[in-house]
C-alpha positions in Angstrom: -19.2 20.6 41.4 -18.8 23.0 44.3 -22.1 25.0 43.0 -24.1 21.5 43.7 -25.2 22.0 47.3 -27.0 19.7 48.9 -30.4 20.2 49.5 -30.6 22.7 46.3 -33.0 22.9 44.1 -31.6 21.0 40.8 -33.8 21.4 37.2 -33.2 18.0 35.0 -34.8 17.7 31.5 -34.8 14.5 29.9 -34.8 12.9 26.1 -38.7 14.0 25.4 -37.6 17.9 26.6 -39.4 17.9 29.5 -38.2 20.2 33.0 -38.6 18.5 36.2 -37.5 20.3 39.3 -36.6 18.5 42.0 -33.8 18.0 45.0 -30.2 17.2 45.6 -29.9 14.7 48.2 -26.2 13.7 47.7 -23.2 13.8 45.5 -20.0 12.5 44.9 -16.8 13.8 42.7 -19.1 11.9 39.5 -22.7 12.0 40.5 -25.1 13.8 41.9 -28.2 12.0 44.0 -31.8 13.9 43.3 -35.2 13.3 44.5 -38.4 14.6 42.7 -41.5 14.7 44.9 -44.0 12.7 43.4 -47.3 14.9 44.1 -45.5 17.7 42.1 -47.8 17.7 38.5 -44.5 17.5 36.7 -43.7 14.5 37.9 -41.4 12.6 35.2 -40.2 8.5 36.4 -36.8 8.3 34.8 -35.6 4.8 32.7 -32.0 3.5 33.8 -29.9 4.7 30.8 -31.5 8.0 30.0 -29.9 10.6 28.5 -30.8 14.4 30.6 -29.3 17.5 30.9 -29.0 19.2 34.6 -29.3 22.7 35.5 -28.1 23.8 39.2 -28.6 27.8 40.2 -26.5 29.0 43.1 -27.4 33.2 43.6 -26.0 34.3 40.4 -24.3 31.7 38.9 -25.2 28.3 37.3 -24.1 25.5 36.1 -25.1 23.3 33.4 -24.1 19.4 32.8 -25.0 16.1 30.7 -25.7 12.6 32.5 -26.8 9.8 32.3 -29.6 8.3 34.9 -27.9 5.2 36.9 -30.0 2.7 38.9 -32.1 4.2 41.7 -30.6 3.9 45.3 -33.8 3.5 47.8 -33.7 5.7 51.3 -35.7 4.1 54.5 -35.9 6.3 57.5 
């Protein structure tokens, strides 16, 4: 997990194929926390339970892994 970074650009493609780019806000030894701006025209909502795939770049290296979408935790600043 030491390629995650936060703040780093994170690729996540879902059951129906689709890439959706978006951020990493957090993780933890077992997750990792993402946001996905919602003007962006690829804008996907994911369902609790959903099978994706995550792709993380970091200069010339990357890492690929297999998750599972977890209830969404709500920010306020």
């Amino acid at each position: 997990m030491e390629l995650i970074e936060l703040n780093g650009k994170i690729q996540v493609t879902g059951e129906d194929c689709i890439v959706t780019e978006g951020m990493v806000v957090d993780k933890t030894e077992n997750s990792v926390y993402f946001s996905i701006p919602a003007d962006d025209k690829k804008f996907k909502l994911f369902r609790e339970g959903e099978q994706v795939q995550g792709h993380v770049f970091s200069q010339s290296k990357g890492l690929l892994f297999s998750g599972v979408i977890s209830s969404r935790i709500w920010h306020t600043f």
